[in-house]
Backbone as a chain_set.jsonl record, in Angstrom:
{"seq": "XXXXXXXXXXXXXXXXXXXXXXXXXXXXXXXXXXXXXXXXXXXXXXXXXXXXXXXXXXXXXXXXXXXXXXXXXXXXXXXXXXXXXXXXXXXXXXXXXXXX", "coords": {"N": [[55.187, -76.07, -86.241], [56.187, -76.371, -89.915], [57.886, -78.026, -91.566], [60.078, -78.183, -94.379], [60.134, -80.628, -96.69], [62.258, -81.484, -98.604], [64.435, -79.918, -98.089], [66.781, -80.738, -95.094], [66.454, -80.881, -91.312], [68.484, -78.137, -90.147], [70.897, -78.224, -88.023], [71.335, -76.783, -85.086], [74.076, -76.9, -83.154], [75.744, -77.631, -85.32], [75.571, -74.421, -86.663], [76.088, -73.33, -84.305], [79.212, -74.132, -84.631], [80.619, -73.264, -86.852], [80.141, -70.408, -86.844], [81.751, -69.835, -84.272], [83.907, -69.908, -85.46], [84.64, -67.805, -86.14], [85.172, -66.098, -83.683], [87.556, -64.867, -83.153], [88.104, -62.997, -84.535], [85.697, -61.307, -84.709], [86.149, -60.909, -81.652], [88.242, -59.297, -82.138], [87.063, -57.077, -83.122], [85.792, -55.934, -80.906], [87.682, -55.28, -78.943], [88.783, -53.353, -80.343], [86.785, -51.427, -81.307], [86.67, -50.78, -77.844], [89.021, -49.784, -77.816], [91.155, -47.986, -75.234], [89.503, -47.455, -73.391], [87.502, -47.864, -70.863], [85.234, -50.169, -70.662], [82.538, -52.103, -69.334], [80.32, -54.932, -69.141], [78.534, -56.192, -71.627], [78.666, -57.443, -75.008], [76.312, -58.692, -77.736], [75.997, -60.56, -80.629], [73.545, -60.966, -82.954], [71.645, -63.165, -85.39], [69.316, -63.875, -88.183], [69.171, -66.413, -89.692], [68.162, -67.377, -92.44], [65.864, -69.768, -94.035], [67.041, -70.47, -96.633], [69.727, -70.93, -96.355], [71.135, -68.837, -95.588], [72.642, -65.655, -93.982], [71.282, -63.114, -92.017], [69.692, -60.394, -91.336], [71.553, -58.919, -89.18], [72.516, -58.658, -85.818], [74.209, -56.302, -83.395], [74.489, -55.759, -80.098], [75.633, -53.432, -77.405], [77.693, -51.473, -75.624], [76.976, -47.62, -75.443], [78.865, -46.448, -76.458], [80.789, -48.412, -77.35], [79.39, -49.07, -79.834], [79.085, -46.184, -81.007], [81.593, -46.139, -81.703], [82.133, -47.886, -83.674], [81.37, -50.758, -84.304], [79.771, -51.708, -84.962], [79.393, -51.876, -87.686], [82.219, -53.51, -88.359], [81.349, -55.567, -86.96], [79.401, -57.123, -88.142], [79.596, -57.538, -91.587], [81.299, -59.6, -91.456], [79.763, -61.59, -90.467], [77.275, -61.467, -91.679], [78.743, -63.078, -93.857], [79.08, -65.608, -93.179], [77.957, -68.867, -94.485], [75.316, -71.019, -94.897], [74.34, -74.537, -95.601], [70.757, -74.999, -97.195], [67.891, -75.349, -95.144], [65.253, -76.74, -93.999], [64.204, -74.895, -92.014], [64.16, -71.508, -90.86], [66.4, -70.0, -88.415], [66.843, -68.045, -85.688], [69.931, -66.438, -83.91], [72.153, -66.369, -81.701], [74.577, -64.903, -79.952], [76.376, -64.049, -76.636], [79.011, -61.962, -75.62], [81.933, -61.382, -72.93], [82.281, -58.099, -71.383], [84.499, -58.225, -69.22]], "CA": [[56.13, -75.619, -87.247], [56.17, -77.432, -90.681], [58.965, -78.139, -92.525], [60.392, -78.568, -95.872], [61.05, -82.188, -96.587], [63.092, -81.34, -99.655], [65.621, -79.606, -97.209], [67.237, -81.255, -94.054], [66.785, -79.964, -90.796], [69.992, -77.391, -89.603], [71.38, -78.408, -86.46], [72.08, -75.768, -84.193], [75.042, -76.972, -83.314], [76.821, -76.964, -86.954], [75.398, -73.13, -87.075], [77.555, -72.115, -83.525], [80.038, -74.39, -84.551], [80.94, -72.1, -88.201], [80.203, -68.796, -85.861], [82.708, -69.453, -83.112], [85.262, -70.027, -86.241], [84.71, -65.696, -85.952], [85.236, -65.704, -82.619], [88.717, -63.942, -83.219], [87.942, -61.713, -85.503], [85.092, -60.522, -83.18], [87.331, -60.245, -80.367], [89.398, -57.722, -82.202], [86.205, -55.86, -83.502], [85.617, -55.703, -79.833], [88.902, -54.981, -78.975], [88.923, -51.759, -81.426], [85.732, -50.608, -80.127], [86.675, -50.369, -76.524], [90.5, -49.306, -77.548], [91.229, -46.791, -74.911], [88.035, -47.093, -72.502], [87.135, -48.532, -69.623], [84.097, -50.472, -70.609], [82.095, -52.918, -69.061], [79.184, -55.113, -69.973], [78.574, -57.512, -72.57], [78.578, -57.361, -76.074], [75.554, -60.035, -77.946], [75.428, -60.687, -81.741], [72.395, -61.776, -82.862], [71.477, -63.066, -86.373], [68.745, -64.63, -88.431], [69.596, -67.264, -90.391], [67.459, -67.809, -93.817], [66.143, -70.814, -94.571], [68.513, -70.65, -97.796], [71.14, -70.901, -95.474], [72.038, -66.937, -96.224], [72.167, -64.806, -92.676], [70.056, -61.94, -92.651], [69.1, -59.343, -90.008], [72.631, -59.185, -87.994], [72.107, -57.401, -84.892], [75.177, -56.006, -82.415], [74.197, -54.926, -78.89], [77.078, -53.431, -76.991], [77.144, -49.956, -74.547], [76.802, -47.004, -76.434], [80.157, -45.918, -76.749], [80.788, -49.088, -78.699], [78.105, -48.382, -81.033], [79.704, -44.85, -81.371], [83.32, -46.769, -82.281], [82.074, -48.733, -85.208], [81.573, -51.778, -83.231], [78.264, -52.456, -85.966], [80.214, -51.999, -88.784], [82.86, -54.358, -87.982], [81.545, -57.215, -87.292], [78.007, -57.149, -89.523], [80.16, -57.966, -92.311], [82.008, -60.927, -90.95], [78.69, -62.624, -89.818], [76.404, -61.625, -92.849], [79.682, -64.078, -94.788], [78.55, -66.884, -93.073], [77.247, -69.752, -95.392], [75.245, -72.546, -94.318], [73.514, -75.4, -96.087], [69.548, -74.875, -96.997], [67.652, -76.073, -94.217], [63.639, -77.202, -93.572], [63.556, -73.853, -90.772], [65.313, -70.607, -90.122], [66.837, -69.997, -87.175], [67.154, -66.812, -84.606], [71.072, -67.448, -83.08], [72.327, -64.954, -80.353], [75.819, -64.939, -78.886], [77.015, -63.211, -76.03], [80.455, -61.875, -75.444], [81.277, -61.015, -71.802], [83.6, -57.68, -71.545], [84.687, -57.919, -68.067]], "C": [[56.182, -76.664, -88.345], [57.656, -76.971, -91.094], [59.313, -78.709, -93.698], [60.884, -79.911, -96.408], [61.786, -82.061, -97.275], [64.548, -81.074, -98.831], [65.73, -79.905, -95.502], [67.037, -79.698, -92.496], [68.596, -79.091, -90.17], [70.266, -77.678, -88.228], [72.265, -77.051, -86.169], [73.398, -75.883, -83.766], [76.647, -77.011, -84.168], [76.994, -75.256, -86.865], [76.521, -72.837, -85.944], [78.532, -73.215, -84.031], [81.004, -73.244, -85.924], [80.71, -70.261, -87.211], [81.137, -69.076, -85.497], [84.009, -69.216, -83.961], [85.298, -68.365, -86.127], [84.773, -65.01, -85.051], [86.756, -64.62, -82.421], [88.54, -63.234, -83.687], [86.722, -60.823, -84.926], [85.519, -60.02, -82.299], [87.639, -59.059, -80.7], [88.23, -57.101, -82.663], [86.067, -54.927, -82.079], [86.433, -54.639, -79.014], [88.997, -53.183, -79.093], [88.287, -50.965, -81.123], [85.856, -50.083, -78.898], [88.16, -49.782, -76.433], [90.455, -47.968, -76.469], [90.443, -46.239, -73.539], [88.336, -48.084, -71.761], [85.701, -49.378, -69.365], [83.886, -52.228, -70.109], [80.58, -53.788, -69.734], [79.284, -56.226, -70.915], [78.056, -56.639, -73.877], [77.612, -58.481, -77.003], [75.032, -59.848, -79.592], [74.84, -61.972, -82.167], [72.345, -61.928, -84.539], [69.68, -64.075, -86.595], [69.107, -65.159, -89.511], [68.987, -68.113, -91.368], [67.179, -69.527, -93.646], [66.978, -71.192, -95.694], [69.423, -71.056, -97.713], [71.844, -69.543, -95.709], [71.649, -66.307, -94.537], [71.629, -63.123, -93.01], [69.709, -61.452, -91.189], [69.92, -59.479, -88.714], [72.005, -57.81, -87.213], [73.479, -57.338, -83.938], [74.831, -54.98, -81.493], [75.245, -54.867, -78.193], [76.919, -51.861, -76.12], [77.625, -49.329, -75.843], [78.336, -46.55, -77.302], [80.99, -46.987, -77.681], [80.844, -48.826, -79.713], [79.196, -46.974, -81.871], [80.902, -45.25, -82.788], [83.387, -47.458, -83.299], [81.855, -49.813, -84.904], [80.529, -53.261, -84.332], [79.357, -52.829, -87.672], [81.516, -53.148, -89.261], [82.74, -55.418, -87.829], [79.962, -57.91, -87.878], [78.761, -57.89, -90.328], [80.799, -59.274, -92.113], [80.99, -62.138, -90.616], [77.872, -63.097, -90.925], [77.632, -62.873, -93.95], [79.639, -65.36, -94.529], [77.56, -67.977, -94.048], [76.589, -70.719, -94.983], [74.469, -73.078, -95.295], [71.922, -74.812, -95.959], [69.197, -75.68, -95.982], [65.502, -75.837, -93.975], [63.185, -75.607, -92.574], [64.175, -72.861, -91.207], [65.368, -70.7, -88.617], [67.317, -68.552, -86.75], [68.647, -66.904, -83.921], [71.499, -66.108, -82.149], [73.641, -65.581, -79.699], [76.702, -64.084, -78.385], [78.771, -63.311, -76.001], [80.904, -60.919, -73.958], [82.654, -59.634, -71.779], [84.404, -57.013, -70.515], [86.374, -58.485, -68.202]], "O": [[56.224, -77.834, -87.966], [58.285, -75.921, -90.959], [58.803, -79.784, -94.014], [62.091, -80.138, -96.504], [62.73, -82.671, -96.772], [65.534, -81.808, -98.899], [64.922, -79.404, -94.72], [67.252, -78.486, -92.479], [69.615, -79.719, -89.886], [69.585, -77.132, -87.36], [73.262, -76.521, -86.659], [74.054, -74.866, -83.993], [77.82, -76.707, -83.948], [78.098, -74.717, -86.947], [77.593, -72.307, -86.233], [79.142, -73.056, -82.974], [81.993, -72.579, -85.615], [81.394, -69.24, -87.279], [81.997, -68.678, -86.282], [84.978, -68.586, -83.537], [86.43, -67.896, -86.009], [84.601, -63.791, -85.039], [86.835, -63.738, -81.565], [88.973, -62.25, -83.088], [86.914, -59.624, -84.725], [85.395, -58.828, -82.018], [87.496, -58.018, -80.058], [88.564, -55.923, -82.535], [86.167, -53.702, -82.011], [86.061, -53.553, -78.569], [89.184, -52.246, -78.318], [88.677, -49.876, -80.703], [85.288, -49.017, -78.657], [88.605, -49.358, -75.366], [89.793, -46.984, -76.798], [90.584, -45.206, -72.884], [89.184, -48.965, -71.906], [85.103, -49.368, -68.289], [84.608, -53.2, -70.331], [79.906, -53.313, -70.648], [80.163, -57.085, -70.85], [77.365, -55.62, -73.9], [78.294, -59.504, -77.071], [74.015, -59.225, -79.896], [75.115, -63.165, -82.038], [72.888, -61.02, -85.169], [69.051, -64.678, -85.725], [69.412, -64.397, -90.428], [69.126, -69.336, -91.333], [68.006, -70.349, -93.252], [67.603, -72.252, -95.649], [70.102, -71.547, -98.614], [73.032, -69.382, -95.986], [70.555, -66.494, -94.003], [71.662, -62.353, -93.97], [69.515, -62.123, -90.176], [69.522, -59.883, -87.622], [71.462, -56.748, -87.517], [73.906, -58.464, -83.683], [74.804, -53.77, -81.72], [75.962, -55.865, -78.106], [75.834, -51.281, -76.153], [78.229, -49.8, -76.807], [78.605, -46.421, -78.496], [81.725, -46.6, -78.589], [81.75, -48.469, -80.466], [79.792, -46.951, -82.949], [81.047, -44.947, -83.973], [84.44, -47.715, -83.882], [82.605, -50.334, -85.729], [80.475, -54.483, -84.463], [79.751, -53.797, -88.323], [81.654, -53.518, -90.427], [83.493, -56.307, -88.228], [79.667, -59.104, -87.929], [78.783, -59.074, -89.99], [80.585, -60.044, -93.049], [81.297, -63.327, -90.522], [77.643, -64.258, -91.264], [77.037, -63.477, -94.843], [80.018, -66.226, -95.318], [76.377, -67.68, -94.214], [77.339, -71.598, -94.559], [73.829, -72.273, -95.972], [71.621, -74.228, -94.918], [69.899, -76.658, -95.723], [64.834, -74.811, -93.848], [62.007, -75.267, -92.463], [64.945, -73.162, -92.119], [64.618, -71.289, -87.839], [68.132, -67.952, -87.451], [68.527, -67.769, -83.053], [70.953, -65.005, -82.147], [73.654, -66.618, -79.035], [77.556, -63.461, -79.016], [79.527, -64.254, -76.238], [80.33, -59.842, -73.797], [83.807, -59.951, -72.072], [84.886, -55.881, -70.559], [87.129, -58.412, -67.233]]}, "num_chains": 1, "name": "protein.A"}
């Protein structure tokens, strides 16, 4: 992998540390989604994260009935608002949510 000397590498740990700050506001996407149901399973949003520092290609896996509930819609937006510093790589980031 080369990298950009101009721009620093991104520590993974900065990137989940600015995610988890959306860990509430996830919750309740979550929350909203399953209002009513009985669901099990895990919920796992995934992003890629530009070298620019711009996120790009959010993904939300979740049972279907989720999905159905708006579950994408909800918290796409909240993730794609993430900002980070340019950085030498992108980065793939993935975090589960457990909904037992």
């Amino acid at each position: 992998m080369t990298s950009d000397s101009a721009a620093p590498e991104l520590d993974e740990a900065e990137v989940e540390q600015r995610f988890r700050r959306l860990d509430g506001r996830i919750i309740d996407c979550i929350d909203r989604a399953r209002e009513g149901w009985d669901v099990s399973g895990k919920v796992v949003v995934g992003f890629r994260l530009e070298r620019s520092g711009r996120v790009q290609k959010v993904r939300v896996t979740a049972p279907a009935l989720m999905q159905r509930a708006g579950i994408y819609a909800c918290i796409a937006p909240l993730v794609k608002g993430l900002h980070y510093p340019a950085s030498g790589r992108s980065l793939i980031m993935s975090y589960p949510y457990r909904l037992d």
